[in-house]
Backbone as a printed PyTorch tensor [residue, N CA C, xyz], in Angstrom:
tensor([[[ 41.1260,  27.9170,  -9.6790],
         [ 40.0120,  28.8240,  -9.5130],
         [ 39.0700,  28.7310, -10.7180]],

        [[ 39.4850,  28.4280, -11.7290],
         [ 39.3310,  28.7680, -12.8230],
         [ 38.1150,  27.5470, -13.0840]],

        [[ 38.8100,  26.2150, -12.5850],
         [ 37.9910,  24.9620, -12.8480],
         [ 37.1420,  24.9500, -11.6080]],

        [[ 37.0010,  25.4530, -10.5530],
         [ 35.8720,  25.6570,  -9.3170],
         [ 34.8590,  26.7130, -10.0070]],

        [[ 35.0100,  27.7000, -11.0710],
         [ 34.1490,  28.3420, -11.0980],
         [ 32.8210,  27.5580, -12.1290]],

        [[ 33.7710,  26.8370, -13.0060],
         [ 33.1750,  25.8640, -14.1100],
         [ 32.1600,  24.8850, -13.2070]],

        [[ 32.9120,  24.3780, -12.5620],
         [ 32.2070,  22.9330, -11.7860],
         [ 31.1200,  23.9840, -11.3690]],

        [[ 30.8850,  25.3550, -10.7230],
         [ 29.7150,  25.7680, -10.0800],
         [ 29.4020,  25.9470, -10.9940]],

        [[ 29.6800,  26.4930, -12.3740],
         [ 28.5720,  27.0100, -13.4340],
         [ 27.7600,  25.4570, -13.9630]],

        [[ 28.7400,  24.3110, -13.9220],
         [ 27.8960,  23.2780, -14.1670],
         [ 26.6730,  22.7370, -13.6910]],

        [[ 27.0660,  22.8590, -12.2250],
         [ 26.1190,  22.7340, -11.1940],
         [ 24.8350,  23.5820, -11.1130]],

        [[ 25.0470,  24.7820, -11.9060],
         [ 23.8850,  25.5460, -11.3550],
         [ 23.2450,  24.9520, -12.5040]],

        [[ 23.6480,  25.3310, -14.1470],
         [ 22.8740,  24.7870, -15.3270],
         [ 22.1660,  23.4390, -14.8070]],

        [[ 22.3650,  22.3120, -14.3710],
         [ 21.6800,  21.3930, -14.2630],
         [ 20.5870,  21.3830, -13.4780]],

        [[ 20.9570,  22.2360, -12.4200],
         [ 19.8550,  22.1640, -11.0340],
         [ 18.6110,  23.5580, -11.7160]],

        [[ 19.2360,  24.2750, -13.1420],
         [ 18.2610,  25.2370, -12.9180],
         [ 17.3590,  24.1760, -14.0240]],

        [[ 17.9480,  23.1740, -14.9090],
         [ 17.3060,  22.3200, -15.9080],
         [ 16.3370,  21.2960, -15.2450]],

        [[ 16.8210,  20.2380, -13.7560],
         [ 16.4200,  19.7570, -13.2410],
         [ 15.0290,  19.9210, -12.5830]],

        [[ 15.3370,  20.9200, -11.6470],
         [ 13.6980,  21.5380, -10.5850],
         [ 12.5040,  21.6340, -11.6240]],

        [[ 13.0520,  22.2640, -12.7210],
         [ 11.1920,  22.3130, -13.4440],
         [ 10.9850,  21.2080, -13.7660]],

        [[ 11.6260,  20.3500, -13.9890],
         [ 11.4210,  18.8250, -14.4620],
         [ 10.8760,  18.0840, -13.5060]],

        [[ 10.9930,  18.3580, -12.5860],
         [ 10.5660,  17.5400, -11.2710],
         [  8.9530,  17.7750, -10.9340]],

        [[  8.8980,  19.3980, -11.2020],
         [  7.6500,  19.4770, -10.2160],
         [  6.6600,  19.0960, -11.2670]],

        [[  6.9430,  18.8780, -12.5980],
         [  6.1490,  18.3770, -13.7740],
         [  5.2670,  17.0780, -13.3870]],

        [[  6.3270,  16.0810, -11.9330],
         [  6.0160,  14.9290, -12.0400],
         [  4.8880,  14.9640, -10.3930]],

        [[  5.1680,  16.1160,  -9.9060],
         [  4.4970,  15.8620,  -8.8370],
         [  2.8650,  16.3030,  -8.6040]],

        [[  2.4600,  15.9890,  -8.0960],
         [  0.9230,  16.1470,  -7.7480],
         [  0.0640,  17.1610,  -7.1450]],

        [[ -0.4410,  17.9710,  -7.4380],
         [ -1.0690,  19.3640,  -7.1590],
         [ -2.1570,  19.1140,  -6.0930]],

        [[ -2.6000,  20.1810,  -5.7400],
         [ -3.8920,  19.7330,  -4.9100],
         [ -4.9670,  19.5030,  -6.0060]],

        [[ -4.7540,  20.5260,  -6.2270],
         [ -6.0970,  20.6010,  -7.6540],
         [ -6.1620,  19.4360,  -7.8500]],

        [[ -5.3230,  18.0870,  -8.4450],
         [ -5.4980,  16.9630,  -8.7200],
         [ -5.7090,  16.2000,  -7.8780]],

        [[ -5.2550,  16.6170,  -6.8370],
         [ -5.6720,  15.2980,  -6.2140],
         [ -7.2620,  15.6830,  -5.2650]],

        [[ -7.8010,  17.0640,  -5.1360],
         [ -9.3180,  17.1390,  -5.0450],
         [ -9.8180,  16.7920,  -6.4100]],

        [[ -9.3820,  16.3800,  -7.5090],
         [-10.5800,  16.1500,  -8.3070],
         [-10.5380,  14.4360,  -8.5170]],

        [[ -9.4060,  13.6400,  -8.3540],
         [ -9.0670,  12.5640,  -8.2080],
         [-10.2280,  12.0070,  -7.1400]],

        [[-10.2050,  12.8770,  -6.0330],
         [-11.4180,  12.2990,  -4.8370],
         [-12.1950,  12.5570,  -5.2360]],

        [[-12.7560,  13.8220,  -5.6000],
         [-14.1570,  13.6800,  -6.9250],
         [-14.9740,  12.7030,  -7.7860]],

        [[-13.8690,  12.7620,  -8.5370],
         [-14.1240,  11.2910,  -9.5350],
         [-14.2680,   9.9720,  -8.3990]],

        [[-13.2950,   9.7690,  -7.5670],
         [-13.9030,   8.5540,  -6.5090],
         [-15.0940,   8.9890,  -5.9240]],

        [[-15.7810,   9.7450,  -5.8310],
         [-17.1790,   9.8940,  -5.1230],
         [-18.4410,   9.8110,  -5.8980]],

        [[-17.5810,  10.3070,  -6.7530],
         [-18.8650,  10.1300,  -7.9500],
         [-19.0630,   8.6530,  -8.7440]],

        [[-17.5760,   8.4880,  -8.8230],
         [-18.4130,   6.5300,  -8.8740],
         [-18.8400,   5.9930,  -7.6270]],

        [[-18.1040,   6.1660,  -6.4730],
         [-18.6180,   5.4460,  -5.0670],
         [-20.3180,   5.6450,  -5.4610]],

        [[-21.3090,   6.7340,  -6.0570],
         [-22.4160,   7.3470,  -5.6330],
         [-22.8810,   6.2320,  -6.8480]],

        [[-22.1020,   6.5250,  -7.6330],
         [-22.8850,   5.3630,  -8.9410],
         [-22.8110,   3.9800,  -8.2810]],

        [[-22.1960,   3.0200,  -7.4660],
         [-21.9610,   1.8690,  -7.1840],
         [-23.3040,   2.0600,  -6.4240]],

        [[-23.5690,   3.0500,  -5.4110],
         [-24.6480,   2.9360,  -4.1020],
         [-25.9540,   2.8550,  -5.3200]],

        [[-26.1080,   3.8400,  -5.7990],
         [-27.1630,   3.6010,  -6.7470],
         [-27.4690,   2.3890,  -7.4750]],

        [[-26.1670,   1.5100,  -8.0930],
         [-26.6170,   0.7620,  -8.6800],
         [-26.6240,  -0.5370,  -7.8220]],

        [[-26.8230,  -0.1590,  -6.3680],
         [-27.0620,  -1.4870,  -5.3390],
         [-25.8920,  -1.6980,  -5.0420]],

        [[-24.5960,  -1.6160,  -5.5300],
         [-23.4690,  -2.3680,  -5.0030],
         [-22.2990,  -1.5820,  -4.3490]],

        [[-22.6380,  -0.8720,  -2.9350],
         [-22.1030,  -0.4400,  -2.5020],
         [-21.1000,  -0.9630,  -1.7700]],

        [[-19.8030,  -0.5760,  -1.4680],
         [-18.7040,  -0.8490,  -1.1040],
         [-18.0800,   0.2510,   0.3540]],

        [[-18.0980,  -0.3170,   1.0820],
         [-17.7640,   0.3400,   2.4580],
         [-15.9230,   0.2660,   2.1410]],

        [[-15.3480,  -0.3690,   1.6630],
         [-13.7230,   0.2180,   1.1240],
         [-13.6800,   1.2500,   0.7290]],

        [[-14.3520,   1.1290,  -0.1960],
         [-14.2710,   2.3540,  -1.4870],
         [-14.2690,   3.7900,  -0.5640]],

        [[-15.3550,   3.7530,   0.2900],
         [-15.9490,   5.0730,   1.1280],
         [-14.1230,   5.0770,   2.2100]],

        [[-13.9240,   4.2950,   3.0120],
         [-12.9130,   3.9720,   3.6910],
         [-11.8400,   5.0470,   2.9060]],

        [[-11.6750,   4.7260,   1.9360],
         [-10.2100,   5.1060,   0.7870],
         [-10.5110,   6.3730,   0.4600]],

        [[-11.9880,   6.9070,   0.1000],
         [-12.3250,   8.0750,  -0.2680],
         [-11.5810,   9.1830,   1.1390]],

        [[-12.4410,   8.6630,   2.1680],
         [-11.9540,   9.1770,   3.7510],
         [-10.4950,   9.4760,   4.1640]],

        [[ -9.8970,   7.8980,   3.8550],
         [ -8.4010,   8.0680,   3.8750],
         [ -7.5180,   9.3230,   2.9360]],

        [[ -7.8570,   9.3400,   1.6050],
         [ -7.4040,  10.9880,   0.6360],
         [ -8.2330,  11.7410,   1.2100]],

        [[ -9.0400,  11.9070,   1.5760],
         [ -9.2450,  13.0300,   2.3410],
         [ -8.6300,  13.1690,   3.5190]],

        [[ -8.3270,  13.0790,   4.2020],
         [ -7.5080,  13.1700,   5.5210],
         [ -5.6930,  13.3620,   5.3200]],

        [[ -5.3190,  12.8730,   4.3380],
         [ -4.1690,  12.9600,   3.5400],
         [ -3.8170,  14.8730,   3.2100]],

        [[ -5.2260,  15.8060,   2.7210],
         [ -4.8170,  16.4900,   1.8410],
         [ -4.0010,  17.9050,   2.7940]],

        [[ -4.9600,  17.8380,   4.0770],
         [ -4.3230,  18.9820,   4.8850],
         [ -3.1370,  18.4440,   4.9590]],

        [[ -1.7210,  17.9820,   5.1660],
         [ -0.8030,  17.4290,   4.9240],
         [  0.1970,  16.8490,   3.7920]],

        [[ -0.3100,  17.6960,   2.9920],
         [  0.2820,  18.1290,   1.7770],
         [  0.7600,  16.8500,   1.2180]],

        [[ -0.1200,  15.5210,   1.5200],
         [  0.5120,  14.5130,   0.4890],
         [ -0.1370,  14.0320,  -0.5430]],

        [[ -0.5780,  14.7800,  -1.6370],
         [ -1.5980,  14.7830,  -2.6420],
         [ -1.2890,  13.8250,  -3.5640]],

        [[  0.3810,  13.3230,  -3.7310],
         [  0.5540,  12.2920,  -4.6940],
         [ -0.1910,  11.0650,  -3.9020]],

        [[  0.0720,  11.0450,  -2.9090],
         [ -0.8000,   9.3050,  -2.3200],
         [ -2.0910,   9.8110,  -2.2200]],

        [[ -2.5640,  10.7660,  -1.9000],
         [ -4.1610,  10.6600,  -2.0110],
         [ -4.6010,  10.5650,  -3.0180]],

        [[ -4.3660,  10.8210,  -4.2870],
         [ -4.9150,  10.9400,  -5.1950],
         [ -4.5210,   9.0400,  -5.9630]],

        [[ -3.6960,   8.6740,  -5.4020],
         [ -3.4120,   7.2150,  -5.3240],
         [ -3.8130,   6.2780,  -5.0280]],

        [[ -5.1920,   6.8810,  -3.5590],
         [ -5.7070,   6.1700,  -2.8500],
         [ -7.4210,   6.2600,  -3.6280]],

        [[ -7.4900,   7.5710,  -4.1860],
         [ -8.5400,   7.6360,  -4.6570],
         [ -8.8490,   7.1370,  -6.2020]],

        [[ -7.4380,   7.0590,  -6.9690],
         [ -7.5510,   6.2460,  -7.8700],
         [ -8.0970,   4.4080,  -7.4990]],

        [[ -7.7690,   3.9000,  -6.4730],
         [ -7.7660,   2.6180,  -6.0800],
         [ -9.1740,   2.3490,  -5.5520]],

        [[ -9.9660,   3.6220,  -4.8580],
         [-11.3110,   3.8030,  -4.5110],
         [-12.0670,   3.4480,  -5.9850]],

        [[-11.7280,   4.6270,  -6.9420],
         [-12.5000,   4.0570,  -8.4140],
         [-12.4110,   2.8720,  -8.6590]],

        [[-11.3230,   2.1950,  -8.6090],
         [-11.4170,   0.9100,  -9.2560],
         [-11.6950,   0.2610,  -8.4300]],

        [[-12.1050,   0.0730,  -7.3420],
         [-13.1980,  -0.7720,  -6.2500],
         [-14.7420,  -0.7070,  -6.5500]],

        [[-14.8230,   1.0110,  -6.6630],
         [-15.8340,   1.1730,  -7.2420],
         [-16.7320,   0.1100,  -8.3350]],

        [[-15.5080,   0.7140,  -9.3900],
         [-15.6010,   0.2400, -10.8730],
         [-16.1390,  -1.6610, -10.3770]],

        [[-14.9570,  -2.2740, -10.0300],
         [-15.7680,  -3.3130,  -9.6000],
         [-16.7290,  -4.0130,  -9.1330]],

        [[-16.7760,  -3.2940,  -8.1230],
         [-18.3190,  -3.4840,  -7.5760],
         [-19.5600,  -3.2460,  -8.0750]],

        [[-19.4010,  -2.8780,  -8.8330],
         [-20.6550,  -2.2480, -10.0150],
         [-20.3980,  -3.2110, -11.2680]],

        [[-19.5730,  -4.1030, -11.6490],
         [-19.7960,  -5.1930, -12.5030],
         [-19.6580,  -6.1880, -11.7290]],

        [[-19.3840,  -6.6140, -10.5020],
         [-20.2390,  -7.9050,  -9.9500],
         [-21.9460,  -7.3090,  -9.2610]],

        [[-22.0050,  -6.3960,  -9.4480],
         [-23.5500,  -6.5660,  -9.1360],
         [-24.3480,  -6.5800, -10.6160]],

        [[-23.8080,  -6.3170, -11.3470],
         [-24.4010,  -6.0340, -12.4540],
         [-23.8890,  -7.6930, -13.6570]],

        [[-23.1950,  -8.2880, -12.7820],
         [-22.6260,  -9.6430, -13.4520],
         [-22.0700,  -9.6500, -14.2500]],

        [[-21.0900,  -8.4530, -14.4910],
         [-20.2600,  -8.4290, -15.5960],
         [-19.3010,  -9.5210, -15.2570]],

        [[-18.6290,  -9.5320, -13.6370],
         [-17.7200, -10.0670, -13.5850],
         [-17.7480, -11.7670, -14.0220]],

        [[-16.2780, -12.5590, -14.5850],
         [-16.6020, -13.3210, -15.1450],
         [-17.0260, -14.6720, -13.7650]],

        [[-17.0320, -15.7730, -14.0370],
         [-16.3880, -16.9820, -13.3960],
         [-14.7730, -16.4190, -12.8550]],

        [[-14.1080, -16.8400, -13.7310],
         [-12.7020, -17.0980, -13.9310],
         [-12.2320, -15.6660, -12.5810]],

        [[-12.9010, -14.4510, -12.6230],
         [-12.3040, -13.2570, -11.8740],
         [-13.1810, -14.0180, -10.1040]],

        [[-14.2750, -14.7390, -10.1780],
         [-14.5200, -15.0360,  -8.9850],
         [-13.9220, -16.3460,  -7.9960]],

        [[-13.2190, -17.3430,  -9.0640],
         [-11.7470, -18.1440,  -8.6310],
         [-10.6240, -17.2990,  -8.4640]],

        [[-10.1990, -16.2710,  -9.1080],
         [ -9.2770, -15.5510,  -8.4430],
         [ -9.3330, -15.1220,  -7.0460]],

        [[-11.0650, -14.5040,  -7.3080],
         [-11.0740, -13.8150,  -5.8350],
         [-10.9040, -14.8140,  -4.6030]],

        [[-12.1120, -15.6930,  -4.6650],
         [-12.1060, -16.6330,  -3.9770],
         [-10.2760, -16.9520,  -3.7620]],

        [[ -9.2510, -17.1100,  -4.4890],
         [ -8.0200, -17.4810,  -4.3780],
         [ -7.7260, -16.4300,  -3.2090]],

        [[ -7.7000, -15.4770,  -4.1870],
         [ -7.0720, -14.1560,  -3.1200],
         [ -7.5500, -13.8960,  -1.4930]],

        [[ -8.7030, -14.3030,  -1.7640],
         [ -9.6770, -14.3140,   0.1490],
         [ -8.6690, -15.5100,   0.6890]],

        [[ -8.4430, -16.0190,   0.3640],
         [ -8.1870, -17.2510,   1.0290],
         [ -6.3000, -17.0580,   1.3230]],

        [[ -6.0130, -16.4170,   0.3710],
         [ -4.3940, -16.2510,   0.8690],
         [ -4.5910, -15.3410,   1.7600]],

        [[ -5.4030, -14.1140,   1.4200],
         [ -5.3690, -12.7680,   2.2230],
         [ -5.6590, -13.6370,   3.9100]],

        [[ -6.2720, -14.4510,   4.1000],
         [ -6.6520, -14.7000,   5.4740],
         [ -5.6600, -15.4230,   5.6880]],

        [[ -5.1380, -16.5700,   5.1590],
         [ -3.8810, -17.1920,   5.6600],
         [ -2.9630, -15.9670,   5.8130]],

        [[ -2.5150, -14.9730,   5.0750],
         [ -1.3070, -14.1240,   5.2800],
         [ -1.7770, -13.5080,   7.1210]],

        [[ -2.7810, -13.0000,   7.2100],
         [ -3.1370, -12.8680,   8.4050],
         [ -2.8160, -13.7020,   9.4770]],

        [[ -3.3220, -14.6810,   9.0340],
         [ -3.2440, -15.5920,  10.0730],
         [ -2.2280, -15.9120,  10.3420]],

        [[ -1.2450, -15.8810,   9.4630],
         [  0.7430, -16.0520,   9.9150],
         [  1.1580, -14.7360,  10.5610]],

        [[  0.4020, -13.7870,  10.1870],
         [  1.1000, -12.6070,  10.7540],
         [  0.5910, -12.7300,  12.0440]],

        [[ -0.6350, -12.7870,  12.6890],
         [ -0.9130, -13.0230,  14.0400],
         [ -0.1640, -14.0390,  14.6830]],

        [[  0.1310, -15.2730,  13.9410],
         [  1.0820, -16.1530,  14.2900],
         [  2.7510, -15.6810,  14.7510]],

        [[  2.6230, -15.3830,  14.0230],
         [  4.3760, -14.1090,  14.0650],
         [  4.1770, -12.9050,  14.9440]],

        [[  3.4420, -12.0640,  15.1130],
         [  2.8270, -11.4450,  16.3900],
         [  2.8870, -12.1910,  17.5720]],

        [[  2.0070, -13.3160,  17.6780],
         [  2.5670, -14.1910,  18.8120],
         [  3.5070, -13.8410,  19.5770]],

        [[  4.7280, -13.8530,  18.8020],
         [  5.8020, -14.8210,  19.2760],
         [  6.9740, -13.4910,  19.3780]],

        [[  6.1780, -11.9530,  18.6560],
         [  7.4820, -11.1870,  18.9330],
         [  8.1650, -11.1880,  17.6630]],

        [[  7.2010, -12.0590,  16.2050],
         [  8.3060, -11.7700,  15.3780],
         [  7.7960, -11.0560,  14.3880]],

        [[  6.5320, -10.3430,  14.2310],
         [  5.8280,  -9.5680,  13.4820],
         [  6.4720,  -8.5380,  12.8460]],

        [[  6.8010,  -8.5930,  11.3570],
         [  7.2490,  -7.5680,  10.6620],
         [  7.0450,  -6.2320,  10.3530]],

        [[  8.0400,  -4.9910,   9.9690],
         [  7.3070,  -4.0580,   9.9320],
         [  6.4350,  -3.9930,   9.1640]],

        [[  6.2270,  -4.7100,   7.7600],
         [  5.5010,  -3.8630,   7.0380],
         [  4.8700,  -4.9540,   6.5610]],

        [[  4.7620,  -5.9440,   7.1670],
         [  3.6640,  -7.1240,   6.7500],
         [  1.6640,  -6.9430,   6.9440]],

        [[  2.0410,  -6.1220,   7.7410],
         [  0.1950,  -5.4560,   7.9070],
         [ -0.0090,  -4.5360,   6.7710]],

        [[  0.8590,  -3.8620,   6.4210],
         [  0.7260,  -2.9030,   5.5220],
         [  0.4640,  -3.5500,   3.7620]],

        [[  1.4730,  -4.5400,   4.0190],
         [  1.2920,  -5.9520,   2.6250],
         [  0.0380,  -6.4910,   2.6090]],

        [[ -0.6580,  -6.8540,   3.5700],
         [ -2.0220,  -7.4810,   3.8760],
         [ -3.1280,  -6.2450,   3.4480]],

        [[ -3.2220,  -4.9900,   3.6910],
         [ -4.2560,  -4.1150,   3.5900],
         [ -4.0940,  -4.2130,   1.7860]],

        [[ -2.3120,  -3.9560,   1.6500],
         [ -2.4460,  -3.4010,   0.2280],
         [ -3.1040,  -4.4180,  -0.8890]],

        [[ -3.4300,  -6.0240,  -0.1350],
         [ -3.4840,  -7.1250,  -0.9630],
         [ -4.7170,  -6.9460,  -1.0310]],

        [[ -5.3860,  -6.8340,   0.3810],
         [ -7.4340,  -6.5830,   0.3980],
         [ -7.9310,  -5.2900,  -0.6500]],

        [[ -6.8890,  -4.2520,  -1.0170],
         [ -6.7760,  -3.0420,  -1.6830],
         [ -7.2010,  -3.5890,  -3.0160]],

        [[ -6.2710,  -4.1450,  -3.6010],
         [ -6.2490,  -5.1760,  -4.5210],
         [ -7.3420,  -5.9450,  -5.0260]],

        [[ -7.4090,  -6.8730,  -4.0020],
         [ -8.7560,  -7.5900,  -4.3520],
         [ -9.9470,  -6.8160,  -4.5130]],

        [[ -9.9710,  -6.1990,  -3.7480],
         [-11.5760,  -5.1550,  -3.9110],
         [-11.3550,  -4.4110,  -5.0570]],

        [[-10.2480,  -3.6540,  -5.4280],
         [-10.3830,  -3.7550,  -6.6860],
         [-10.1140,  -4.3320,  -7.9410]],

        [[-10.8600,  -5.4380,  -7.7280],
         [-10.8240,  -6.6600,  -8.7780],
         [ -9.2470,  -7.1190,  -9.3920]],

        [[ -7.9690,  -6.8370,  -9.0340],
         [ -7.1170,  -6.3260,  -9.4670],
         [ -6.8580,  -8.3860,  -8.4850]],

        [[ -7.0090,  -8.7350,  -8.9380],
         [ -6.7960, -10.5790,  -8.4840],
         [ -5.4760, -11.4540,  -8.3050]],

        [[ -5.1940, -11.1750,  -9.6600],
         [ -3.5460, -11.9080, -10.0950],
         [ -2.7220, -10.5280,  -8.9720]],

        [[ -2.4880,  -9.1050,  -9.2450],
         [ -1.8130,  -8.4570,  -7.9540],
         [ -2.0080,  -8.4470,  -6.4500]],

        [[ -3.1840,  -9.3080,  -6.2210],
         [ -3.5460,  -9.2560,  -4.5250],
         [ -2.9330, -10.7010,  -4.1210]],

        [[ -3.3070, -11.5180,  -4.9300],
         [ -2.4820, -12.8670,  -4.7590],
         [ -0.9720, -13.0590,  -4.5700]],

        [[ -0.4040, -12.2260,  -5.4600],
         [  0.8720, -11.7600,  -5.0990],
         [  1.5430, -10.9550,  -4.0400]],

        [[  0.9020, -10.0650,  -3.9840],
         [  0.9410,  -8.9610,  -2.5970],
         [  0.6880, -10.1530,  -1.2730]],

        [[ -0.7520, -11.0020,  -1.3540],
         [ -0.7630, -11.6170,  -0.3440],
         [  0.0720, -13.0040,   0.1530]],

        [[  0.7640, -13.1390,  -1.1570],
         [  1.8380, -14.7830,  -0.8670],
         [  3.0610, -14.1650,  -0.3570]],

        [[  3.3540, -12.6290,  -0.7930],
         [  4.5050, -12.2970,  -0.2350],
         [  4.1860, -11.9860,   1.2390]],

        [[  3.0500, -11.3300,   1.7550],
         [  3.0830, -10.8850,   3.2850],
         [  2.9720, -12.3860,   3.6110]],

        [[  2.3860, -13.3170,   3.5420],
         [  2.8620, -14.5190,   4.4990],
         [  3.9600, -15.1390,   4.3220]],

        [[  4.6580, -14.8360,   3.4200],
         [  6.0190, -15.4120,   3.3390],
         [  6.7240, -14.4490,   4.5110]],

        [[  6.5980, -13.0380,   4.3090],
         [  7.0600, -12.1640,   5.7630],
         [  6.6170, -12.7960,   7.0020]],

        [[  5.6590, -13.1510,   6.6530],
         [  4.7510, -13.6710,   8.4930],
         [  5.3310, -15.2080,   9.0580]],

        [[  5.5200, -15.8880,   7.9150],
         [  6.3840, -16.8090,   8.5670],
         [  7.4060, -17.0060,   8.0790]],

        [[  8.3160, -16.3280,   7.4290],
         [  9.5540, -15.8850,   8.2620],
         [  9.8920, -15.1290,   9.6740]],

        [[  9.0920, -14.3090,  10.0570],
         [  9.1780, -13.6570,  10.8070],
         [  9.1440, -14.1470,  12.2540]],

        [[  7.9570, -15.4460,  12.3710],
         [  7.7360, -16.3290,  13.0190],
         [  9.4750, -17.5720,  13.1890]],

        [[  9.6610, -17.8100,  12.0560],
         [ 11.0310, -18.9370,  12.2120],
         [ 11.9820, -17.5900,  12.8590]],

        [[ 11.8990, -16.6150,  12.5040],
         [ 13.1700, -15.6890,  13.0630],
         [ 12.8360, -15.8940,  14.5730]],

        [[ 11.6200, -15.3580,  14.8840],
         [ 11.4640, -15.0880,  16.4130],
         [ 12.0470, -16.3980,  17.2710]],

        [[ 11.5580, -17.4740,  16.6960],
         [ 11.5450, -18.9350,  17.4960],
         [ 12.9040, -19.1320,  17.3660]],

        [[ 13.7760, -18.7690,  16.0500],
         [ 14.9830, -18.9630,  16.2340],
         [ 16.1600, -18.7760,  17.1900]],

        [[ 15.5200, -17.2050,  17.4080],
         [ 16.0910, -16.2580,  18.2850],
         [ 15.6380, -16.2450,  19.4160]],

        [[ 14.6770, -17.0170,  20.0770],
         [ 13.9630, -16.9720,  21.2410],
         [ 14.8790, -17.2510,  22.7090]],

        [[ 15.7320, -18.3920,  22.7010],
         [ 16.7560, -18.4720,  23.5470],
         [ 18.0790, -17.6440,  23.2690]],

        [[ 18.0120, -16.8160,  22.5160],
         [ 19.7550, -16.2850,  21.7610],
         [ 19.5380, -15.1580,  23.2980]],

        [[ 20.4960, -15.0650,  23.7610],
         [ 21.3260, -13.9440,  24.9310],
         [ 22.2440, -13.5940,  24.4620]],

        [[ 22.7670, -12.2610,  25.5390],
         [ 23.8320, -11.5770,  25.4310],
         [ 25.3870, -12.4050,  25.2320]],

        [[ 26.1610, -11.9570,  24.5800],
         [ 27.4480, -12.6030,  24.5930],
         [ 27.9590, -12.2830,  25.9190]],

        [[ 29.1220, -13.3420,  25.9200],
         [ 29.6700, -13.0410,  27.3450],
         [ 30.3230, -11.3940,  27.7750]],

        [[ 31.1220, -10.9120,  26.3640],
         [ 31.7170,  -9.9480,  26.6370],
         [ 30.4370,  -8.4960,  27.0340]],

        [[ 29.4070,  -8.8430,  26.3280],
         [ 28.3860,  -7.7450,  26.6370],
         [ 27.9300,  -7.5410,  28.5020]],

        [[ 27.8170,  -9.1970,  28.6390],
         [ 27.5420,  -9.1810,  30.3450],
         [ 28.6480,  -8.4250,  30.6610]],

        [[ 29.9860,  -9.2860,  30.9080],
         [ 30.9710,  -8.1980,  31.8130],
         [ 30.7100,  -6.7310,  31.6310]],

        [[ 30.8280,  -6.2120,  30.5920],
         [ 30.3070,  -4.8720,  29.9460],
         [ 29.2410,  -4.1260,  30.7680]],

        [[ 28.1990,  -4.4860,  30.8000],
         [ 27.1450,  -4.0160,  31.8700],
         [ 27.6410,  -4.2960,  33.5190]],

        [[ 28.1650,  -5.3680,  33.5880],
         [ 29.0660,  -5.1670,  35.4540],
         [ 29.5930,  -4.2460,  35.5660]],

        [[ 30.6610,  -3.7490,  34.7280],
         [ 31.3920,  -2.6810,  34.8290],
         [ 30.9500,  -1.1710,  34.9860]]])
């Protein structure tokens, strides 16, 4: 009795140490309406300075639609990723960006459409992954915001999903039931 009462007194000390620690890490509304803030207010600086970005607005839309649904850590995630689209787009119009960031991009366009194009390939056939569309947006995410060397990566891995996904399907394309499963359904 004696050591059940301990183990609960342990249990409670930690969980009463734990919970405030937690909500320290999580995301308020407050933050994450001012997070979309700050994305609107650069989105407004990009339009002004000519280099407007229809993502950026997209992502702004997307945290907004997020907030009635109480998921303020990703909106405010999404609207961080809006700024830095922003942010970009406003130094390639303004030519900050270098050479060297427009061979990346150029790199990254070019995987991002091959990854597509395997995933429609793998769609085809029935072998389309779950979360290979979701790899592809997060890579275009990426690129738009200048973020090059991570979209290239994001995008070599979704076509590595897309055709795998494709060798799975074709693999599996003639595979049937075992024998014991048929009898199984006679019965």
């Amino acid at each position: 009795m004696r050591m059940t009462r301990l183990a609960t007194d342990l249990i409670l000390t930690v969980l009463l140490l734990a919970i405030p620690l937690t909500s320290a890490w999580a995301t308020t509304r407050d933050e994450a309406e001012a997070a979309i803030a700050e994305a609107e207010t650069m989105h407004q600086k990009a339009v002004d300075a000519g280099a407007e970005d229809s993502q950026a607005q997209e992502m702004i839309d997307e945290a907004k639609s997020l907030l009635p649904s109480r998921q303020y850590t990703k909106a405010r995630m999404i609207a961080y990723w809006a700024v830095r689209q922003s942010e970009f787009a406003i130094k390639v119009a303004t030519g900050e960006a270098t050479a060297e960031e427009g061979d990346k991009a150029a790199q990254a366009e070019s995987l991002i459409a091959a990854a597509e194009e395997a995933r429609k390939k793998a769609a085809s056939v029935g072998g389309e992954w779950r979360d290979t569309a979701k790899m592809i947006k997060n890579a275009q995410t990426l690129a738009g915001a200048g973020e090059f060397d991570e979209a290239i990566k994001a995008a070599a891995a979704a076509k590595f999903q897309a055709e795998r996904g494709y060798e799975q399907a074709m693999a599996e394309k003639d595979a049937g039931f075992p024998e014991y499963m048929i009898e199984a359904v006679k019965e």
